[in-house]
N, C-alpha and C positions, 0 to 999 in steps of 0.2 A: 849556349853551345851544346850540339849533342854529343855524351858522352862516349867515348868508343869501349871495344871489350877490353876488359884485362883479364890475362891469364898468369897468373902464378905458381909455383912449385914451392911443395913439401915433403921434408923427407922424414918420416913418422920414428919418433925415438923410443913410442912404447906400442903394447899390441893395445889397442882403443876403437869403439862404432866410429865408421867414418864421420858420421852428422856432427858427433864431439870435436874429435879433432878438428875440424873446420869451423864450428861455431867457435872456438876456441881461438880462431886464427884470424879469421874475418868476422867477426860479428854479428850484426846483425839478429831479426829473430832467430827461434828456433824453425817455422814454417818457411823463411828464406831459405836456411841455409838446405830443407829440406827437398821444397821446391828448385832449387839449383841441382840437387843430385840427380830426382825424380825427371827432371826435362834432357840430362845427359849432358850437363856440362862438366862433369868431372870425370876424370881417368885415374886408377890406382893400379901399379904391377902393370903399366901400359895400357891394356883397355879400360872402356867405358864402363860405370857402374851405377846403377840404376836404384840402387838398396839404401837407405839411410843405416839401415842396420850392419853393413857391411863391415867386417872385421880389419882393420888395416893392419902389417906383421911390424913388427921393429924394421926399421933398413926400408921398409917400401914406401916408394917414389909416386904422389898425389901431386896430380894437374888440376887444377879447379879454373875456370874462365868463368868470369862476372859479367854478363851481356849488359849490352845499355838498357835502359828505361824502357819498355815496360816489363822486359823480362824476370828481370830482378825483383821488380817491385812485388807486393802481399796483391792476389787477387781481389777484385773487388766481387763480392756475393751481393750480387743487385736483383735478388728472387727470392721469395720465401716460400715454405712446405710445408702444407698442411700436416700438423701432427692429431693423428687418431687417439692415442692413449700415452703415456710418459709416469713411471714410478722410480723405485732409485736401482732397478736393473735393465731394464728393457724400453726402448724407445719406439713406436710404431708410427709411422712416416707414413702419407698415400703419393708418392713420390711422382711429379708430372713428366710428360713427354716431354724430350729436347735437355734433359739435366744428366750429365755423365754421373757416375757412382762414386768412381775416386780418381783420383788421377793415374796420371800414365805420362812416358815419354811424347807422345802422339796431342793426349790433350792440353791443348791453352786455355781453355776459360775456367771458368770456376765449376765446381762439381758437389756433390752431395756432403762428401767428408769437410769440403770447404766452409759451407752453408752448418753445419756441424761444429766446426770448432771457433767460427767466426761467434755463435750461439755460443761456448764456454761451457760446452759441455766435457765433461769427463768422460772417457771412453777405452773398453780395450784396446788391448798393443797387439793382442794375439796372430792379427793378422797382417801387421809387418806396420810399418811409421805414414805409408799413405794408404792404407785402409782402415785406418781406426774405426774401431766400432763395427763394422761391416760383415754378417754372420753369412749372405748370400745377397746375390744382385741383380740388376734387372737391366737387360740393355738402355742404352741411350732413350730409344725413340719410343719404348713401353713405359708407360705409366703402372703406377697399380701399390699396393701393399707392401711394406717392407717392415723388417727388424733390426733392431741396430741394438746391439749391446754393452751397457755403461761401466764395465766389468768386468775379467778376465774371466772371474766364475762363470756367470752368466752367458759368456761368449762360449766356454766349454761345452754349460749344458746345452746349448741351442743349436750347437754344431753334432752334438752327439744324438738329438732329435733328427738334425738336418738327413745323419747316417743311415736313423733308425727308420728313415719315415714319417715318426710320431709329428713332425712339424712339414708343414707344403700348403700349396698354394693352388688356388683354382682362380683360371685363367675366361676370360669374355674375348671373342673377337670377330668380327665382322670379314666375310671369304667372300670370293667375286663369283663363287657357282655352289652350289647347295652339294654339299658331302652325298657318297650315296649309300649308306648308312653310317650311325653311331659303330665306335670301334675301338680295337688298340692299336698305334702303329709303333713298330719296334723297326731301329736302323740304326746301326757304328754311324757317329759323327764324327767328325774330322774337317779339318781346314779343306777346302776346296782348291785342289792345284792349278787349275784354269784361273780365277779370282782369289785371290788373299782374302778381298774384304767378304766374302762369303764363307759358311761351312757346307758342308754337303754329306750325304751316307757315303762314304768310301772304308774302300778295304782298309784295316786296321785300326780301323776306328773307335771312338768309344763307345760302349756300349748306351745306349738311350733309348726311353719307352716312356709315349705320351698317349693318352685317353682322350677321344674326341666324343661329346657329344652335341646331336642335332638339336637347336633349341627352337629357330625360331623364322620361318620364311618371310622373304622382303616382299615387301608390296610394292608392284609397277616397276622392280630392279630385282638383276639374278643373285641378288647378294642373299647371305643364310646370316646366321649368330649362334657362333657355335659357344659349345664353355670346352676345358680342357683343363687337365689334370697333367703333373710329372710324374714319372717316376725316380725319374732320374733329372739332372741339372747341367744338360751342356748347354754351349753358348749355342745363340738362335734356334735352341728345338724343335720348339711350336711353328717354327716360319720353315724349316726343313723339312719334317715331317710331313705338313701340309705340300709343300712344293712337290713330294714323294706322290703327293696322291693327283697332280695336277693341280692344286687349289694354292689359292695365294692370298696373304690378307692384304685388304680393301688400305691403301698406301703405301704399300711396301715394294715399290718399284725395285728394289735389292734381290729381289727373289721371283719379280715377275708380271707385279698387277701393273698393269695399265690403265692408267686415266687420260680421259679423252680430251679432256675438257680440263684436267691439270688444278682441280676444284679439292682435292683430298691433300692438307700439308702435314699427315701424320700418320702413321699407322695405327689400324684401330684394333691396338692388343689391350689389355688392361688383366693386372693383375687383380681379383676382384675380392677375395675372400683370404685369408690367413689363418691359420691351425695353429696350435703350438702348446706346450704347457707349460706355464708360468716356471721360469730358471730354478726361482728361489720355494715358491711354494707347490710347486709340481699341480696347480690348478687348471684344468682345460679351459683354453681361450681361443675366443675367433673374433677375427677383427674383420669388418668392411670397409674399402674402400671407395666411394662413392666415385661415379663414373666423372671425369671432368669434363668439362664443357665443349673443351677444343671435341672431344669425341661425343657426348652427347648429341649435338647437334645433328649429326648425321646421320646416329643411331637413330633418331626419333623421325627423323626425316623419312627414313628407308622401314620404318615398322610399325606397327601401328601400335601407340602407346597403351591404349588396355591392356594389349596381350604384354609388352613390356614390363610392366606393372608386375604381374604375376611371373612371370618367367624369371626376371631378375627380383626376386622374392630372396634371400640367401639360402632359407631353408628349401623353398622346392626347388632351386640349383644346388641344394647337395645334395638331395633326394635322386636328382640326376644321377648321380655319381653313385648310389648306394648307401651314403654314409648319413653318419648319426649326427640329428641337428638338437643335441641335446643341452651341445655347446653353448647355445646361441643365448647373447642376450644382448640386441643391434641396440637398445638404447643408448647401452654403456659404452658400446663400442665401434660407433659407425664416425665416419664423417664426409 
């Protein structure tokens, strides 16, 4: 028989993180009891609250509802993630398309942090009880390079890099018309008030600056292959920015591209190269993350692979960029 919800009430006798007080009350794991708060089944002081970390006062009044089967249940993580490099600070993931980063009210399936503590890894708290580990992100539908920190320390230094600069990320992606020239585009991003599920340049926005450069013309199709740099980290940038110029990346029906033929089931961003300097021993490192296949294929279709060869070389794609490939040592660190 299937179970129906039950909702209960609690009235908190000391000040305590909500996760405590209700593991304390209904059992279960600790990832349950987290995943219950994080999807919005619980209300404290009356509204909803989304925080595992959330402080409950003496005297206030917790509603917690236990949905049926499968909501309740531990995700199942039925994908695994290439890991590039892994020491007892820093973890470096080449993260695929189609895998959320952490959860959210909004998300039901399994996600990055999921795939992470299913793995029994140890991981900072800094950035709240569903993003462990998590120093910066990458949308759902980009693949590419990431950092994940096993340590508060480590999460510090890497957010302090993230501030400085000293740590970023160069970007590969496939545009349905050739840019007309290499350049910088600067524009306030902000939520799009026509679409939600969109950002856009609008008034009072945040400030955001992304570097495009020309890399590489399609053969027999108007598509280019550009690379791209942040300067900054709002959500969907790189697909704004571009939108800004008329240009769209090659799957990204969100922002504009058109397939005819409905043959493209990804967007072809890729986070492609990683900077950064080791947390603990302050050593400059660069990671690659090798192109994946879903996106390969298309790439190799649309360009002619010699010149790909060379182009997506790491070092003369940072050469692009001006920067120092002194970094480099892709044996150690590719995958």
């Amino acid at each position: 028989m299937k179970r129906e919800s039950l909702t209960q009430t609690i009235v908190a006798r000391n000040a305590e993180r909500l996760d405590r007080l209700l593991h304390a009350r209904i059992g279960g794991s600790r990832s349950q009891v987290e995943r219950l708060i994080k999807r919005g089944f619980v209300e404290a002081g009356g509204r909803a609250v989304t925080k595992a970390g959330y402080k409950v006062s003496p005297g206030e009044t917790v509603v917690y509802t236990i949905p049926p089967e499968p909501e309740f249940s531990e995700v199942s993580v039925d994908f695994d993630i290439p890991v590039i490099y892994e020491d007892g600070e820093i973890l470096i993931v080449n993260k695929p398309s189609g895998i959320v980063v952490h959860p959210a009210p909004s998300v039901k399936e399994a996600t990055l942090v999921d795939w992470l503590k299913a793995r029994g890894m140890n991981l900072s708290t800094i950035s709240g009880e569903e993003r462990h580990g998590i120093v910066h992100r990458l949308d759902k539908e980009t693949s590419g390079v990431m950092v994940v920190a096993k340590n508060n320390a480590a999460h510090e230094a890497l957010s302090s890099q993230l501030q400085e600069r000293s740590m970023g990320r160069y970007y590969i992606a496939v545009i349905d018309y050739p840019l007309k020239a290499s350049g910088i585009v600067e524009g306030a991003i902000g939520r799009n008030r026509a679409n939600r599920l969109k950002m856009g340049i609008v008034p009072g926005g945040k400030p955001a600056k992304t570097r495009f450069e020309k890399l590489l013309a399609g053969e027999k199709v108007p598509y280019e292959l550009i690379g791209a740099k942040l300067f900054t980290g709002r959500t969907h940038q790189i697909r704004v920015h571009l939108a800004s110029l008329g240009r769209h990346i090659v799957g990204d029906g969100l922002y504009g591209f058109k397939s005819g033929k409905g043959t493209i089931d990804r967007i072809l961003l890729h986070a492609y190269v990683l900077y950064l300097n080791h947390p603990k021993t302050g050593e400059p490192l660069r990671f690659v993350a090798e192109i994946p296949e879903s996106m390969k294929k298309t790439v190799e279709r649309c360009f002619k692979k010699e010149k790909l060869d060379e182009i997506l070389d790491p070092c003369a794609l940072l050469r692009r960029f001006d920067d120092d490939c002194r970094r480099v040592r892709p044996e150690e660190r590719r995958t």
